[in-house]
Backbone as CSV, one residue per row, in Angstrom:
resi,resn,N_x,N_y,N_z,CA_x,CA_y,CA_z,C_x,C_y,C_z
1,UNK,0.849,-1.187,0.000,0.000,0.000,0.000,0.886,1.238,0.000
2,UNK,0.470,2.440,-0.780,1.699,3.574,-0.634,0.271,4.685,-0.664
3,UNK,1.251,5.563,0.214,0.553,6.750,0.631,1.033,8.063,0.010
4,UNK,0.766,8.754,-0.752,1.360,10.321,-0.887,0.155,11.437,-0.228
5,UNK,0.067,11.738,0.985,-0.665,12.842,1.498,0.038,13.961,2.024
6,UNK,-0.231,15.432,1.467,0.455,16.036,2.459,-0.683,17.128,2.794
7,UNK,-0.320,17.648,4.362,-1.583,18.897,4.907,-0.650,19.484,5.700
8,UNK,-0.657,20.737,4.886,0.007,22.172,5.490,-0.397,23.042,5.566
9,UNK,-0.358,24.219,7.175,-1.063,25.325,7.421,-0.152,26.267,7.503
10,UNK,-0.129,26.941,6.672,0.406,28.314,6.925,0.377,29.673,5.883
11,UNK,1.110,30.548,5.760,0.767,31.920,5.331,1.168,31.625,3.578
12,UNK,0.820,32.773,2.723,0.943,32.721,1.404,2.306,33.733,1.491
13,UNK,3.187,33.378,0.942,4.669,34.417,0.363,4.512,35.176,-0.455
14,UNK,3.245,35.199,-1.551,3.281,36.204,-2.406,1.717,35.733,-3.167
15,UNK,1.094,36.948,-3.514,-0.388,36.634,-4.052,-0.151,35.638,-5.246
16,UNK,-1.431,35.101,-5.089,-1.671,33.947,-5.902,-1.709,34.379,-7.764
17,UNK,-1.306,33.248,-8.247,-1.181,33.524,-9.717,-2.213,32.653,-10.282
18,UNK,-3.137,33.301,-11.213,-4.012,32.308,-11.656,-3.997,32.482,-13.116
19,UNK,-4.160,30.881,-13.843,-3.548,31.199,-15.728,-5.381,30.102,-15.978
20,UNK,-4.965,30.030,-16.801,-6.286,28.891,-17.840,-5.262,28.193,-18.719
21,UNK,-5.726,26.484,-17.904,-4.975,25.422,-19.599,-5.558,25.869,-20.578
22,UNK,-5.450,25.322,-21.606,-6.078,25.079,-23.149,-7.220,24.686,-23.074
23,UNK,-7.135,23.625,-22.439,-8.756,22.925,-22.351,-10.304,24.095,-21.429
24,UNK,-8.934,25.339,-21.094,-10.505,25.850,-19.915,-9.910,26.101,-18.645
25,UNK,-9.655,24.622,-17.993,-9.420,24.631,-16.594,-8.533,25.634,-15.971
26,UNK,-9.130,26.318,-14.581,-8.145,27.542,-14.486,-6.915,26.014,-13.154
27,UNK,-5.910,27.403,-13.303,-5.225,26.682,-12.242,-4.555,27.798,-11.678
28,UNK,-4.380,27.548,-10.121,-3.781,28.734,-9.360,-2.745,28.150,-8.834
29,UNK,-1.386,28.885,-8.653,-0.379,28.666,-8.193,0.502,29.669,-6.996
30,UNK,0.665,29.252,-5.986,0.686,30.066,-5.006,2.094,29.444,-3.931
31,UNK,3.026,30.497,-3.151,4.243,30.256,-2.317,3.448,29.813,-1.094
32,UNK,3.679,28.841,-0.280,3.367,28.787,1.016,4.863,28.440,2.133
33,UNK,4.817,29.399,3.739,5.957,29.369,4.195,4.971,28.435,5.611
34,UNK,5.328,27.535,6.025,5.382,27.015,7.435,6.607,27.212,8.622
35,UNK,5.882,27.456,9.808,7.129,27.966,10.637,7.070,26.597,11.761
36,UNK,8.436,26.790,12.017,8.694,25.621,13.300,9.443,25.974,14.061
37,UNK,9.027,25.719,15.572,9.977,26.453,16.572,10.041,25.562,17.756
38,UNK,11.098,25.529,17.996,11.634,24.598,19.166,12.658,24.431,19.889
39,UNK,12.996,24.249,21.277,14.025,24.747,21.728,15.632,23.170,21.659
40,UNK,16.783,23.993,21.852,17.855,23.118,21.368,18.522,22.499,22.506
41,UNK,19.248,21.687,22.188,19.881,20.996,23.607,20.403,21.650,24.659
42,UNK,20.661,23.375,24.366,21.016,23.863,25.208,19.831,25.211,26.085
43,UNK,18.596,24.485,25.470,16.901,25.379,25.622,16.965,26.659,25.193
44,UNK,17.736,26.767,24.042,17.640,28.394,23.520,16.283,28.018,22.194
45,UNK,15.807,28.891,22.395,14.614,29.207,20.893,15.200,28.726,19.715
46,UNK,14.937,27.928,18.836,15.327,28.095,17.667,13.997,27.957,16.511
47,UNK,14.282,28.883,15.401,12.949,28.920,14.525,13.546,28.747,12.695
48,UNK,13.027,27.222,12.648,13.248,27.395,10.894,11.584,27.373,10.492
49,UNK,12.138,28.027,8.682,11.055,28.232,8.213,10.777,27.395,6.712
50,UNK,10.132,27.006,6.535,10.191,26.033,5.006,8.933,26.282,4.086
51,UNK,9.313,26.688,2.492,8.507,27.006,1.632,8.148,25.878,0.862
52,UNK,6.354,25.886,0.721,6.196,25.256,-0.293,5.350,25.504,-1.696
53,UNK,5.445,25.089,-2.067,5.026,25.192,-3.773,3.463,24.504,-3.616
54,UNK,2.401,25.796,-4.433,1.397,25.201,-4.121,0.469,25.018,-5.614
55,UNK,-0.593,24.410,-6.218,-1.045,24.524,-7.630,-2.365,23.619,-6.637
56,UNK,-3.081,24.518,-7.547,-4.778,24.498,-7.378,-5.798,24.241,-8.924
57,UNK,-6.381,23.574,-8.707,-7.178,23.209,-10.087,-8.569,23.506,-9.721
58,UNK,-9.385,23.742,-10.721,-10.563,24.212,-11.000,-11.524,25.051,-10.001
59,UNK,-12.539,24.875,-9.796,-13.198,26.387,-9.049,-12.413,26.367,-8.092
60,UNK,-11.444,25.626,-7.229,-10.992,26.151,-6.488,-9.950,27.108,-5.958
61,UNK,-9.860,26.767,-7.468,-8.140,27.911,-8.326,-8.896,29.393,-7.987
62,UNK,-9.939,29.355,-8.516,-11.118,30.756,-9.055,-10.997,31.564,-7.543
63,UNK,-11.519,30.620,-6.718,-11.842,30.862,-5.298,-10.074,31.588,-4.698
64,UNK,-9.115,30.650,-4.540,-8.102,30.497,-4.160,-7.636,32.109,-4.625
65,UNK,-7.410,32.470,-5.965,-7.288,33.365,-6.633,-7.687,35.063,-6.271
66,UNK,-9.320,34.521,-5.969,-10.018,35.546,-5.502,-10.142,36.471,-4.109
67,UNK,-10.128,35.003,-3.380,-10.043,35.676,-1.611,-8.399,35.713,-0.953
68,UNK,-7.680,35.254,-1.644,-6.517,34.842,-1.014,-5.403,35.810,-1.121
69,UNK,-4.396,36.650,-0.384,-3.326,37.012,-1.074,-2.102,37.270,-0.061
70,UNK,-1.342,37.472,-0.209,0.038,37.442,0.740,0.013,37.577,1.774
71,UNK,0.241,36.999,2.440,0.189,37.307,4.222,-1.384,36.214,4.310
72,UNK,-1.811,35.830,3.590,-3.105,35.369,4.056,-2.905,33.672,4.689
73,UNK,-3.667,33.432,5.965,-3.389,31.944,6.430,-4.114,31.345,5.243
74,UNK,-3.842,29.607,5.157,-4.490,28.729,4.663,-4.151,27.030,4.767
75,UNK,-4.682,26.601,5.007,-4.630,24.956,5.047,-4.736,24.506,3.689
76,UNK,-3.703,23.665,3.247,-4.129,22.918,1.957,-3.591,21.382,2.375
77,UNK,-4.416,20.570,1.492,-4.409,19.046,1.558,-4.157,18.393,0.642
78,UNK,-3.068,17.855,0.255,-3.025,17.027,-1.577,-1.986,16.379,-1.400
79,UNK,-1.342,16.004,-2.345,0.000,15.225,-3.066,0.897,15.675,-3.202
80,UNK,1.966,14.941,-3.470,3.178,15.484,-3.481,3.346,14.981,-5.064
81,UNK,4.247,16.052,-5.490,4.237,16.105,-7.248,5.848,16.803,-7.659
82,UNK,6.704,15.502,-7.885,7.398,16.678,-9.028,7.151,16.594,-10.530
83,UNK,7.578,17.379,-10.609,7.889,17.611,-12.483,8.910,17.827,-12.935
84,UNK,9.516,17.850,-14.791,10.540,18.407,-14.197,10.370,18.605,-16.144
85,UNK,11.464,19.947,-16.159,10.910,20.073,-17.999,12.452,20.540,-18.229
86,UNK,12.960,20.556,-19.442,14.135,21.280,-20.130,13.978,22.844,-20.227
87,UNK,14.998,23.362,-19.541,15.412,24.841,-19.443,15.782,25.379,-20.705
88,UNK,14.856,26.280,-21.241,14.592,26.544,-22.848,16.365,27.284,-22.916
89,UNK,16.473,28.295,-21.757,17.461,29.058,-21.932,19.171,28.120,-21.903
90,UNK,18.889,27.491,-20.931,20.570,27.051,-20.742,20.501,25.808,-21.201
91,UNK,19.041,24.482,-21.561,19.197,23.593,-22.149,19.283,22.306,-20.436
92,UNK,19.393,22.882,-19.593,19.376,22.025,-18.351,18.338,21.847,-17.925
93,UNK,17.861,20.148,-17.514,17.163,19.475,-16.900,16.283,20.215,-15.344
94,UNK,15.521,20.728,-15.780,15.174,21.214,-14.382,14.251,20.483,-13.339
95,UNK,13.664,20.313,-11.888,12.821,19.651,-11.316,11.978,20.763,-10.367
96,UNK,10.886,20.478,-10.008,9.452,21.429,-9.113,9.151,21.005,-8.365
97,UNK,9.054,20.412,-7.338,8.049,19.708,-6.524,7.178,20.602,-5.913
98,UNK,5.942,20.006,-5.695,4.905,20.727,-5.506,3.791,20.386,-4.948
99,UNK,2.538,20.289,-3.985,1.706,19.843,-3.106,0.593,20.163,-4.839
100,UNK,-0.174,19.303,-4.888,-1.068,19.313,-5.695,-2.273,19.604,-5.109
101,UNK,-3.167,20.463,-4.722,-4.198,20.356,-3.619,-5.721,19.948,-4.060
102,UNK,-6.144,18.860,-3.306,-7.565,18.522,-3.256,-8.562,19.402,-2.885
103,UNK,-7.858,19.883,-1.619,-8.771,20.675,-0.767,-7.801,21.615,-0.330
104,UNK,-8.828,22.631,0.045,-8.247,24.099,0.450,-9.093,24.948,1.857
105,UNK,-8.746,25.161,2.697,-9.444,26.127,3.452,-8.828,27.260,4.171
106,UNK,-9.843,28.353,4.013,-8.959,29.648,4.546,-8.728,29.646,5.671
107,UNK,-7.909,30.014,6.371,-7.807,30.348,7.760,-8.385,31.750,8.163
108,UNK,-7.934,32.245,9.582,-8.416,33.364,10.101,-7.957,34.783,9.409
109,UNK,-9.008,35.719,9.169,-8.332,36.924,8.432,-6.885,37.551,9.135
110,UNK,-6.303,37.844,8.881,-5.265,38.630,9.512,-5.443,40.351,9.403
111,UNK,-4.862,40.742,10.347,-4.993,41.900,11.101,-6.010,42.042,12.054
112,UNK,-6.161,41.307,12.643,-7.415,41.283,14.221,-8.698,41.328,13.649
113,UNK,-9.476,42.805,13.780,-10.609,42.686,13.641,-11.170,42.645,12.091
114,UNK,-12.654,42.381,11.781,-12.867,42.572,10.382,-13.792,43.657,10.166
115,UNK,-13.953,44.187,11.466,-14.381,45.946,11.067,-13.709,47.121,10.913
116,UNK,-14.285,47.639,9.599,-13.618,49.324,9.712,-14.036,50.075,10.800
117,UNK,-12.808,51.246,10.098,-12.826,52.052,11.251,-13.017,53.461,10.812
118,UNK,-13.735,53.810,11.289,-14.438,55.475,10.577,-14.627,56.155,11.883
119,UNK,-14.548,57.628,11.431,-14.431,58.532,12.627,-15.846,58.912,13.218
120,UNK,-16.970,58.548,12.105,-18.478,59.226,12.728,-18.628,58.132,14.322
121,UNK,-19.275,58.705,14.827,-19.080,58.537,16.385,-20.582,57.652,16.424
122,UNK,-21.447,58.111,15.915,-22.896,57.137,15.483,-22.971,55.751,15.084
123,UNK,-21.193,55.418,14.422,-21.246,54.399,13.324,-20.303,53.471,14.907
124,UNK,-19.749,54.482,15.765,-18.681,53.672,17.007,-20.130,52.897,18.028
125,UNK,-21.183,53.672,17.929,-22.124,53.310,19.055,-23.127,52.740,19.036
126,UNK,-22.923,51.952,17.356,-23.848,50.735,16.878,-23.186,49.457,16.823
127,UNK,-21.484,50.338,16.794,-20.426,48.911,16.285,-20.519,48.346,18.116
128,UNK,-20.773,48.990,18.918,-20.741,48.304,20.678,-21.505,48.009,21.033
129,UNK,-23.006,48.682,20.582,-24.230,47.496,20.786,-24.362,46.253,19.848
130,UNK,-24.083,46.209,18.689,-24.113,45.160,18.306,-23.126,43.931,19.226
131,UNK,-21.802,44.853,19.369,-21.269,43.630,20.180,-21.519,43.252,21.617
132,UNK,-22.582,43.867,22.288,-23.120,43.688,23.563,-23.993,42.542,22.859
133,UNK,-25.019,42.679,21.890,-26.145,42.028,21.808,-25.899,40.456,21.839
134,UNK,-24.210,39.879,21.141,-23.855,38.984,21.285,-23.902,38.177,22.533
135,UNK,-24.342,36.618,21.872,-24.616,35.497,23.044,-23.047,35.705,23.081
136,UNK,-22.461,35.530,24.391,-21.190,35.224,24.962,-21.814,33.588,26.055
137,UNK,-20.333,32.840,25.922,-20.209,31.583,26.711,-19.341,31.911,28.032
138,UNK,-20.121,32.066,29.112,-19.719,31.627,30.596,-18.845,30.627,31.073
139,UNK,-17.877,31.159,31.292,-17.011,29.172,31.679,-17.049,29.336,33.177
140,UNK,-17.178,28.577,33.931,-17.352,28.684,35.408,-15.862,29.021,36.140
141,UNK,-15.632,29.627,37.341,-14.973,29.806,37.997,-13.777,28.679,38.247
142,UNK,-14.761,27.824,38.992,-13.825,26.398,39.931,-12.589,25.606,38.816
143,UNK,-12.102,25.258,39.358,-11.085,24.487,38.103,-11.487,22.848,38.458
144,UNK,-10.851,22.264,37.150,-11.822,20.940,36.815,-11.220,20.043,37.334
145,UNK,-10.922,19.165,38.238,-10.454,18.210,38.674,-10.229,16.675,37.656
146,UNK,-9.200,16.786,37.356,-9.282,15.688,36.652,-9.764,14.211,37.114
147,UNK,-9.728,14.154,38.072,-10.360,13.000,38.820,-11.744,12.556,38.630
148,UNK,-12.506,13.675,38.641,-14.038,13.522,38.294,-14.287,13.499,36.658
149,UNK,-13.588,13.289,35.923,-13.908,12.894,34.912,-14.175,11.516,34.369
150,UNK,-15.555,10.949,34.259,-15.436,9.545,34.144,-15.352,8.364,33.292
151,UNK,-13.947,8.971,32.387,-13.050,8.168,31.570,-11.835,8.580,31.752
């Protein structure tokens, strides 16, 4: 049995590029950077970062294309793919590897909130009742004893 899956979350390096094959199908192609951080035998911080190569096929290229652009989070899920074609210019063998993605989902917007911000003072004192009107979840005081949990 052989497996090729890969699922990676993290930011876009540069807005997405979207072309059309011949046949129609769009396809989007996009940088993704994942970060990893962990401390070393001697417990100092250390942080690498690793890019990957991303290609998107059909409405989801459209989509991908549309809402997505640098700095933006995202989860993608697919295959691992190289390719590899002759370098028109120097005549050398080149190779790509690349996550082929099935599936795609956005992550959280970046920069905190997703409201503007305007100076009329009318538009500040609808944006705080609306957020009063919100159901909020209560978590209780006491802390949970792991003991009473019964599994």
């Amino acid at each position: 049995m052989y497996l090729n899956k890969a699922i990676v979350i993290g930011n876009l390096t540069r807005d997405p590029e979207i072309r059309s094959l011949p046949s129609g199908i769009k396809v989007c192609s996009f940088s993704l950077a994942t970060n990893r951080v962990w401390k070393d035998k001697n417990g100092a911080r250390q942080e690498s970062t690793d890019y990957h190569n991303v290609v998107v096929f059909g409405r989801q290229a459209e989509t991908v294309a549309q809402y997505m652009k640098k700095g933006s989070s995202i989860l993608v899920e697919g295959r691992m793919q190289t390719r590899s074609w002759d370098d028109k210019t120097s005549g050398e063998k080149k190779y790509r590897t690349e996550i082929v993605a099935d599936r795609t989902q956005f992550g959280p917007k970046s920069g905190g909130s997703s409201e503007t911000v305007q100076d009329s003072d009318s538009s500040k004192a609808s944006s705080v009742k609306e957020k009063e009107g919100l159901d909020t979840i209560e978590y209780p005081e006491e802390d949970i004893n792991p003991e009473d949990i019964p599994f």
